[in-house]
C-alpha positions in Angstrom: -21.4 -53.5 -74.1 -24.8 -54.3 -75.0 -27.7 -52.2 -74.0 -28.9 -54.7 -71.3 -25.9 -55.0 -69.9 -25.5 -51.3 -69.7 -28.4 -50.9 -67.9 -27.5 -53.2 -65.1 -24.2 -51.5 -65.0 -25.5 -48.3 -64.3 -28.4 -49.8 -62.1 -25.5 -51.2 -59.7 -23.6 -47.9 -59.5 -26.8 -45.7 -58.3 -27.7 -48.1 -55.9 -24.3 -48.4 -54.8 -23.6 -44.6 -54.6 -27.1 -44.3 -52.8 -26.2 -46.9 -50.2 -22.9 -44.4 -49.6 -24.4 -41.5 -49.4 -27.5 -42.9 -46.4 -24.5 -44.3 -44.5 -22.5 -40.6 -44.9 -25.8 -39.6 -44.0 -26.5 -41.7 -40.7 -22.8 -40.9 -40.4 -22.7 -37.1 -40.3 -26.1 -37.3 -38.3 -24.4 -39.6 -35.2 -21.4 -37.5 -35.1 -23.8 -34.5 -35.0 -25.3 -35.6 -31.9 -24.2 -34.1 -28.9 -22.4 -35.9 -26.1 -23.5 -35.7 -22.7 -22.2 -36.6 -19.8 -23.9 -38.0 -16.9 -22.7 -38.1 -13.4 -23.8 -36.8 -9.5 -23.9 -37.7 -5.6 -26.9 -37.4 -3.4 -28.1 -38.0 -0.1 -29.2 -35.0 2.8 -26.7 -35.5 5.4 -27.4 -34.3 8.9 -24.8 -32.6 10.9 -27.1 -32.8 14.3 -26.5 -36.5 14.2 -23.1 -38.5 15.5 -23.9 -41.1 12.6 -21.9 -41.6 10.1 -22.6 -42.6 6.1 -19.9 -44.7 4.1 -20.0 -45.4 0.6 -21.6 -48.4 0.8 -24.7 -46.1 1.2 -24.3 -44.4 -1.9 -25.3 -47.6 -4.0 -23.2 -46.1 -7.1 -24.7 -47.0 -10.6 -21.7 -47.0 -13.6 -22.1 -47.3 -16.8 -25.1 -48.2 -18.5 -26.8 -49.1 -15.2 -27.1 -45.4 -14.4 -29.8 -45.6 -17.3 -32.4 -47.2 -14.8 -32.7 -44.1 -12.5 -34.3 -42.0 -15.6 -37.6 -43.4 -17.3 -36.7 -40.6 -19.8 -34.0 -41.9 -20.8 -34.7 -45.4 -21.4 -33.8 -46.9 -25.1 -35.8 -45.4 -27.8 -37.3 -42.7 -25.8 -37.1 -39.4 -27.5 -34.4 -37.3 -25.4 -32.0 -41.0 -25.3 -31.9 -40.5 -29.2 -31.2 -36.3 -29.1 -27.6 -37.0 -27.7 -24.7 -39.2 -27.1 -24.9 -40.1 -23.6 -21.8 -41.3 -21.7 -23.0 -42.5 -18.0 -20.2 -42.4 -15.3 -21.1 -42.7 -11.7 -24.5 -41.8 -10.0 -25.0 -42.5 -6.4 -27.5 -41.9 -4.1 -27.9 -42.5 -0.3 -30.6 -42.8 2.0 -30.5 -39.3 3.9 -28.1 -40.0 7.1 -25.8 -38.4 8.8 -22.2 -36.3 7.5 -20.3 -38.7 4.7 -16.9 -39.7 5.8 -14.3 -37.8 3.9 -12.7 -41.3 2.8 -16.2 -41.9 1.2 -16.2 -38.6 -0.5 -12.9 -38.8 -2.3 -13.6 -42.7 -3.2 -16.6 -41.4 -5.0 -15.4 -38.1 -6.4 -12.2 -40.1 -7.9 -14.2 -42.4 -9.5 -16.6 -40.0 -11.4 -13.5 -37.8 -12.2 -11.5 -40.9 -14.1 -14.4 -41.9 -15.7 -15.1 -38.3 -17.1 -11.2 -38.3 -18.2 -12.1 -41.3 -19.8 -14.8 -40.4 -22.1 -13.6 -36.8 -22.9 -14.8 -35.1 -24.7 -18.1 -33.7 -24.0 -21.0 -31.4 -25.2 -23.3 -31.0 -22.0 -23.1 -33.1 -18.7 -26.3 -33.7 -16.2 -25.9 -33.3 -13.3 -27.7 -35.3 -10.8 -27.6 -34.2 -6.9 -29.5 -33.4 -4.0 -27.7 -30.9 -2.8 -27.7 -30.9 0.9 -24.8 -33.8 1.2 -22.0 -32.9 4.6 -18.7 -33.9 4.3 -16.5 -34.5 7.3 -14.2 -31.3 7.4 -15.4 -29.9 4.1 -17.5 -27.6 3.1 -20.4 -27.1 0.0 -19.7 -31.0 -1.5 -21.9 -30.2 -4.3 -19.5 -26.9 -5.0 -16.8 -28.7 -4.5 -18.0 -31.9 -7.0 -18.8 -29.3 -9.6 -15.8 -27.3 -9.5 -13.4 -30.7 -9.6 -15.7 -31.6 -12.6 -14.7 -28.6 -14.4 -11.1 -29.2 -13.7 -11.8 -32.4 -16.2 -14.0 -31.4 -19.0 -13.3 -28.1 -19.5 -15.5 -24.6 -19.1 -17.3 -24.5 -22.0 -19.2 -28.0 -21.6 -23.0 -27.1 -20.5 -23.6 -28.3 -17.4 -27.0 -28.7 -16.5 -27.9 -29.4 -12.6 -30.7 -31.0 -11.2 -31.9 -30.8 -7.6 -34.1 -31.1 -4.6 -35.6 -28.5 -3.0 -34.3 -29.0 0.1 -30.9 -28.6 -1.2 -28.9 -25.7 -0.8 -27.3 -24.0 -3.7 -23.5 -21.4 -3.0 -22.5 -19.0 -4.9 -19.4 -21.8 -6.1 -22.3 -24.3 -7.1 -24.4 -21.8 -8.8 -21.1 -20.3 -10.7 -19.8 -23.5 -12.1 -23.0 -24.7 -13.2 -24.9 -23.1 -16.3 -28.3 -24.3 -15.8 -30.5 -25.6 -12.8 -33.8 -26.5 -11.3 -35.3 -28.1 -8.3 -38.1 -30.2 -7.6 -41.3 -28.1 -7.6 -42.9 -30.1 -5.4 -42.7 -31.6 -1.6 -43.9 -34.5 -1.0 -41.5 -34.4 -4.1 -43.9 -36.0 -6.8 -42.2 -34.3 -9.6 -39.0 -35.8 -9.1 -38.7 -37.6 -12.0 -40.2 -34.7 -14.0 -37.5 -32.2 -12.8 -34.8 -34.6 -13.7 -36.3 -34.2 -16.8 -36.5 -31.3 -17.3 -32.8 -30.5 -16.4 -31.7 -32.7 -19.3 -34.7 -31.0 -21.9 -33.1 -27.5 -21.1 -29.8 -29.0 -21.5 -30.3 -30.8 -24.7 -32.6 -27.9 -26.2 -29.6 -25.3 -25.4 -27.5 -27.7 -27.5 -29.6 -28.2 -30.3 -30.5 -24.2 -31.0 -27.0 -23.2 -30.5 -27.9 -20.8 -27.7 -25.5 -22.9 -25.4 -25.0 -20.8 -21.8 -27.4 -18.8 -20.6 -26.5 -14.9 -20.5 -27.3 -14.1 -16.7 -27.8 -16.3 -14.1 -29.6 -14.4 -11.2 -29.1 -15.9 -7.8 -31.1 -14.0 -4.2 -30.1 -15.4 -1.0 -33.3 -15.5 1.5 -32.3 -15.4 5.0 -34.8 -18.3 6.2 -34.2 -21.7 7.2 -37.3 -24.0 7.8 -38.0 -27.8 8.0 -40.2 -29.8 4.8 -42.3 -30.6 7.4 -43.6 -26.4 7.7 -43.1 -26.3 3.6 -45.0 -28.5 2.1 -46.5 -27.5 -1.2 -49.7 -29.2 0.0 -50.5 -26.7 1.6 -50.9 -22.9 1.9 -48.3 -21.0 1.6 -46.0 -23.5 0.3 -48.6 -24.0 -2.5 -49.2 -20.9 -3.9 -45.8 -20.1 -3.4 -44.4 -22.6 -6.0 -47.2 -22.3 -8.3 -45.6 -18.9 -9.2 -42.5 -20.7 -10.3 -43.9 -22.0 -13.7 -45.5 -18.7 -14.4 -41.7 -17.2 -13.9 -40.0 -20.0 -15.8 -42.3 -20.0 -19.0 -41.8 -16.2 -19.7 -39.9 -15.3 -23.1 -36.0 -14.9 -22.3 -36.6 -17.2 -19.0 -35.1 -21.2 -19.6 -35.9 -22.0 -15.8 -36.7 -20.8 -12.5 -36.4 -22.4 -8.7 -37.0 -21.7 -5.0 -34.7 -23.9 -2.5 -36.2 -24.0 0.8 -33.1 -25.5 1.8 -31.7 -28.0 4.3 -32.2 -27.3 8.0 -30.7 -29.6 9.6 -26.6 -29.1 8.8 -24.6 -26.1 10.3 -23.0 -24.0 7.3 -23.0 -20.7 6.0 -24.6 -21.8 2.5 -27.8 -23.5 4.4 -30.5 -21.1 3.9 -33.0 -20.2 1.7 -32.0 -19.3 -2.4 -34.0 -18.2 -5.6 -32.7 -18.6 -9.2 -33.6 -17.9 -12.6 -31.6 -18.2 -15.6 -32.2 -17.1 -19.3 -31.2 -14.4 -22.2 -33.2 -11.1 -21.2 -31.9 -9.6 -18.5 -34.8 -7.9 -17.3 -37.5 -10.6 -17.3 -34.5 -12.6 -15.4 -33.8 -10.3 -12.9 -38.4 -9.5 -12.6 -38.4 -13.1 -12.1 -36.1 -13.8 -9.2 -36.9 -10.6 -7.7 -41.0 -11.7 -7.5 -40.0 -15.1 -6.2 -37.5 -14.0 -3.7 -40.0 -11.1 -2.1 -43.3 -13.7 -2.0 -41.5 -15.7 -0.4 -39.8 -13.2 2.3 -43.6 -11.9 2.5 -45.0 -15.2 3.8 -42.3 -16.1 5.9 -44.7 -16.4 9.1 -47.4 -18.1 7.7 -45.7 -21.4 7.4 -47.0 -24.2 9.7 -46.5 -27.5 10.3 -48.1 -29.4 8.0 -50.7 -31.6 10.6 -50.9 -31.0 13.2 -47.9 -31.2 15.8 -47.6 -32.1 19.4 -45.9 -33.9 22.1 -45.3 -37.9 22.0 -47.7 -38.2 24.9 -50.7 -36.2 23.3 -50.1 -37.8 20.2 -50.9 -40.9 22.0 -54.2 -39.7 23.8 -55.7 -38.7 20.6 -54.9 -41.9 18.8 -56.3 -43.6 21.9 -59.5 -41.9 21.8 -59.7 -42.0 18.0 -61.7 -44.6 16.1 -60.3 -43.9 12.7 -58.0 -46.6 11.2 -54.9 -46.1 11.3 -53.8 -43.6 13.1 -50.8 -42.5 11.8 -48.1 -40.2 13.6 -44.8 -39.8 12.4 -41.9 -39.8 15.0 -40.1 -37.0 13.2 -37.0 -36.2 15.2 -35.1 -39.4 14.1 -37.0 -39.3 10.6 -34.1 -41.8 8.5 -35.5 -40.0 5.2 -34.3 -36.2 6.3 -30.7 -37.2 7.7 -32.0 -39.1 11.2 -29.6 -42.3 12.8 -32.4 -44.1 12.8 -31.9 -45.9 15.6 -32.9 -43.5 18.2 -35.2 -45.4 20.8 -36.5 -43.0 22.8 -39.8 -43.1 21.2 -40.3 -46.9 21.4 -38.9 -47.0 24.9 -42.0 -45.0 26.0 -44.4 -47.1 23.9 -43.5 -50.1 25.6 -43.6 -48.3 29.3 -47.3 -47.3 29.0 -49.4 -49.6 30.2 -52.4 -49.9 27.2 -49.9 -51.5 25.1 -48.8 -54.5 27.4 -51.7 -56.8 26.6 -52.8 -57.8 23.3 -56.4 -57.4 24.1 -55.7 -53.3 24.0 -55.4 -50.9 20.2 -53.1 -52.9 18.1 -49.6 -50.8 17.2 -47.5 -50.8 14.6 -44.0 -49.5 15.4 -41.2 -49.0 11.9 -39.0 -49.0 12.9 -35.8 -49.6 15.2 -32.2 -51.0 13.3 -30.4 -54.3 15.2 -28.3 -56.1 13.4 -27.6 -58.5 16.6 -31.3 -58.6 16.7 -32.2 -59.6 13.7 -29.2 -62.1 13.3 -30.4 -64.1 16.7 -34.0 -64.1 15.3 -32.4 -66.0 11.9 -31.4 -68.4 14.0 -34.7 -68.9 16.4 -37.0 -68.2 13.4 -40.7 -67.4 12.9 -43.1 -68.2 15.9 -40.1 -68.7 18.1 -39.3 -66.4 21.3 -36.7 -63.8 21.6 -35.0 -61.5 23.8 -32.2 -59.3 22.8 -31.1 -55.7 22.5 -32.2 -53.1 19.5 -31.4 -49.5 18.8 -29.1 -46.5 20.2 -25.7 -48.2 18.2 -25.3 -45.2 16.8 -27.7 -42.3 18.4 -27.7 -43.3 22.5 -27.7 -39.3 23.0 -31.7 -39.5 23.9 -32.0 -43.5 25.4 -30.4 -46.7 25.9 -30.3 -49.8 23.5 -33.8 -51.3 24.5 -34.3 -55.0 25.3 -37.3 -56.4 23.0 -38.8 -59.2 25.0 -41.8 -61.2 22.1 -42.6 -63.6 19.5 -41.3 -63.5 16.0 -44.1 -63.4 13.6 -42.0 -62.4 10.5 -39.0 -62.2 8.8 -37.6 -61.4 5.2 -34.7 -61.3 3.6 -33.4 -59.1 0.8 -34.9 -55.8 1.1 -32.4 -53.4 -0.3 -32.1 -51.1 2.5 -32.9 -52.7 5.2 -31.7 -56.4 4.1 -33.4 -58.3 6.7 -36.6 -57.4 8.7 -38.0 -58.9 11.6 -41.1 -58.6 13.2 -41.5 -59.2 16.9 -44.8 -58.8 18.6 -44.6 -57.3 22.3 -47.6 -57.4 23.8 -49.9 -55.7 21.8 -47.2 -53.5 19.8 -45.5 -55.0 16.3 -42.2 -53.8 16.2 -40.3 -54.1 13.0 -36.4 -54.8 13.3 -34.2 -54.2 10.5 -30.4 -55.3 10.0 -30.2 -51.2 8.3 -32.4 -48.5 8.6 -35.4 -48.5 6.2 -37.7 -46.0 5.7 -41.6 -47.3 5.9 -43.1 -45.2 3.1 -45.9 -47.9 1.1 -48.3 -50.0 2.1 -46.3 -52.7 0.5 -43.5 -52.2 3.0 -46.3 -53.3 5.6 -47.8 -56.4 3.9 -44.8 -58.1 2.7 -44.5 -58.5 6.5 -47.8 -59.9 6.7 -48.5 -56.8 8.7 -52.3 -54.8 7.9 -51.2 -51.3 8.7 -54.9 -50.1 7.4 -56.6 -52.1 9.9 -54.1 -51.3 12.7 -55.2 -48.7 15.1 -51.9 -46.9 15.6 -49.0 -47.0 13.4 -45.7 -45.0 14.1 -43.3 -44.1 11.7 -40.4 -42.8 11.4 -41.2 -39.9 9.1 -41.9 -36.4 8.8 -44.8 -35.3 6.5 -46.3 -37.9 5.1 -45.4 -40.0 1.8 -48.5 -39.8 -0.7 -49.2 -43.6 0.2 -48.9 -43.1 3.7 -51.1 -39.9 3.4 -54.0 -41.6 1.6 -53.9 -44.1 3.9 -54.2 -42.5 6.9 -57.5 -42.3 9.2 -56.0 -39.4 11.1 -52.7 -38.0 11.5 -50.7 -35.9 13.6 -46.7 -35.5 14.2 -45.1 -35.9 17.5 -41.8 -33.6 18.3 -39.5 -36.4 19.4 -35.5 -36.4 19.8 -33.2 -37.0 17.4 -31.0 -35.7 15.1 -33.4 -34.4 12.7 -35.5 -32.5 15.5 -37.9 -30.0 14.4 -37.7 -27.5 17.5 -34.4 -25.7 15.0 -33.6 -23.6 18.3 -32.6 -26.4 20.0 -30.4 -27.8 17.7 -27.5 -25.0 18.5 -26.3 -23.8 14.9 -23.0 -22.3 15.2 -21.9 -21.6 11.9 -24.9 -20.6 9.9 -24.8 -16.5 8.5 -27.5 -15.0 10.9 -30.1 -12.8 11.5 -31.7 -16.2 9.8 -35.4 -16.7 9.8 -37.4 -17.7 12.1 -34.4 -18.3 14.5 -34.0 -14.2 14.6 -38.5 -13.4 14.6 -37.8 -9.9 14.7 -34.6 -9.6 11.9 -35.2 -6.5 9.4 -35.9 -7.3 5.7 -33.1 -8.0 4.1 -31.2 -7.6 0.9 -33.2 -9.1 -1.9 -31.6 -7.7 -5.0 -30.2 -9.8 -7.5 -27.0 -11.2 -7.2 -25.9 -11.3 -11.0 -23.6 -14.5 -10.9 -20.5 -14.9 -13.7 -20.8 -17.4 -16.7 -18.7 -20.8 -15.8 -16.4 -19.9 -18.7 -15.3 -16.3 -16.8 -12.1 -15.8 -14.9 
């Protein structure tokens, strides 16, 4: 062989052997990559209200389409590129009232064949609220967990991501290895908390430190409404700007506060601290501080504006000459577990007398569900007459169905909650109709009805404490303490079942128990 022809030779096998060894390379470095899992239900269901949520509510994401739900995950990001991820089924509902057991089980089968599908696995997020109600079932979410176990196995690292109006049992908290909760309410840092559930998870992966060695859980006997919580606010504020300082000690992977979720009758609806890491001590300092400063400024939560009957309410938004003025008809608020359709509020709107001429303040009203409503104003259409029923399908507990007597001056098609709005203008009052319930939360929601909430002198709305749009909007604001299945007088809702003494129910209970409650490894027997 001559020399030139040697050279080629030789030339061809390195770059051929090269070329092998970068795809053994690219190989070795895929199957390196860890596989997680991703699945989870959410959705606050309220046990004070006689409605009902199916699974349509749940608008389930499979598959790839789960993807959309986390900007951190989105192609090429850096944490989509750490792992193998394998989405099954992630579905979240409006808050409403307890899921129907058939609902349940049609949802909880799914995830479970998909995860027995896709076996096996490294880590699995997973994604829930964590105040959900079952019909004739207790703690969902420990329930979900413990049926996911059952599939992949103990020693897959589960990491749990939350709200903190959830409400975390000892069955939750066992079968689970990591978790955290939103750290903020308004709950700005939603997506951030997501994201940090699947950091710790893939982090724990990559370093090889897998579970954590304790998991310290403290029940805290005290049950209170987001409305007296919010992190706006003192205490709420203060009190979760301790958490970081917790969570970003040495031997500490995270740390959470659950306010929990007031408005379902269980034993596991109460207050709960846990943090999670390697050292012990630092651990159990952590939970202990978070657990007693919270006990400590139990009393000094308040509403978070200030709170009044329906009828005051309306005399200061009557003598106010700030644009708008909001007030949020919390007892049927659709966004913490409310029918919705309650109409007792609206029924005394349109009984006082300054709203039946269009030459008094302007009101908005968001809003009222009618699906016969809305379906006769399709066929009369915009700037046509209409007179029909609205309201109390579900929730007649407080008032009757009401009979809306106006003009259409809107409608639109296609909004995914509500699917069809309608607004009808009696007398000087614009009350928004909706085929579904919809919660009102951006100015958006407004103009896309050709409605100008800023320049409106009253606007009600279903709601509780106000959405950060909502809040920066507002000229003044106060809350009214309406009816409904979300009411926020708690002692006259008539818990049953709940472990008592529970704060502020029982003023005068003794301190309680706020040691540590060391909680077993989900791979222990």
């Amino acid at each position: 062989m001559s020399n030139l022809k040697q050279y080629y030779f030789y030339a061809i096998l390195i770059i051929l052997f090269t070329s092998s060894c970068k795809e053994d390379i690219v190989s070795n470095t895929k199957k390196q990559l860890p596989r997680i899992a991703i699945a989870g239900l959410g959705i606050e269901s309220s046990t004070f209200s006689p409605a009902l949520s199916t699974e349509e509510a749940f608008h389930a994401k499979i598959g790839d389409s789960v993807f959309t739900r986390y900007p951190f995950l989105q192609v090429d990001s850096v944490n989509r590129n750490r792992a193998e991820w394998i989405p099954t089924l992630v579905g979240k509902s409006l808050p409403g009232g307890t899921v129907t057991r058939e609902a349940y089980e049609s949802l909880v089968s799914k995830s479970l064949k998909m995860l027995e599908e896709n076996k096996p696995y490294d880590g699995l997020f997973f994604d829930i609220h964590g105040a959900m109600s079952v019909v004739g079932l207790d703690d969902p979410e420990g329930d979900l967990i413990e049926r996911i176990r059952a599939v992949i196995g103990t020693d897959v690292l589960i990491s749990t991501s939350m709200d903190l109006h959830g409400n975390v049992s000892e069955r939750l908290a066992k079968h689970t290895d990591l978790i955290t909760c939103y750290r903020m309410a308004p709950h700005e840092d939603a997506i951030e908390s997501k994201k940090r559930a699947v950091t710790n998870l893939i982090e724990r992966l990559e370093n090889g430190k897998r579970k954590p060695a304790y998991k310290a859980w403290i029940p805290v006997p005290i049950l209170l409404p987001g409305e007296k919580t919010s992190t706006r606010i003192e205490p709420g504020k203060s009190l979760y700007a301790k958490v970081p300082k917790v969570a970003n000690q040495e031997g500490i992977i995270d740390a959470a506060i659950w306010i929990g979720y007031a408005w379902a009758d269980e034993p596991r609806n109460h207050a709960v601290v846990m943090v999670t890491g390697d050292d012990k001590e630092q651990v159990e300092k952590g939970a202990k501080k978070l657990a007693q400063n919270f006990w400590d400024v139990r009393k000094q939560f308040e509403f978070v504006a200030p709170t009044t009957t329906l009828d005051e309410c309306l005399k200061l938004a009557l003598d106010s000459d700030k644009k708008p003025y909001l007030i949020s008809d919390m007892g049927d608020n659709p966004t913490a577990g409310g029918a919705g359709d309650v109409t007792w509020t609206l029924k005394e709107l349109l009984a006082r007398p300054e709203f039946k001429s269009e030459k008094g303040k302007s009101l908005i009203y968001a809003s009222i569900p009618g699906p016969e409503f809305v379906a006769k104003a399709l066929e009369i259409g915009v700037g046509g007459k209409i007179k029909a029923e609205a309201g109390a399908a579900v929730d007649n507990r407080f008032a009757e169905p009401l009979m809306l007597d106006g003009t259409i001056t809107a409608i639109k098609e296609g909004d995914v909650n509500a699917e069809v709005e309608v607004v009808v203008k009696v007398g000087n009052i614009d009350v928004i109709v909706t085929k579904k319930r919809k919660p009102y939360h951006h100015l958006s929601d407004f103009t896309n009805l050709e409605l100008n909430p800023k320049e409106t002198n009253i606007v009600v709305v279903k709601i509780g404490y106000l959405v950060p749009e909502l809040y920066d909007m507002r000229g003044d604001w106060t809350m009214a303490l309406t009816p409904g299945g979300v009411d926020q007088d708690l002692n006259r809702l008539g818990y049953k079942r709940i472990n008592r003494p529970m704060f502020p129910l029982d003023v005068d209970m003794e301190n309680p128990d706020l040691s540590v409650r060391w909680i077993p490894s989900s791979d222990s027997n």
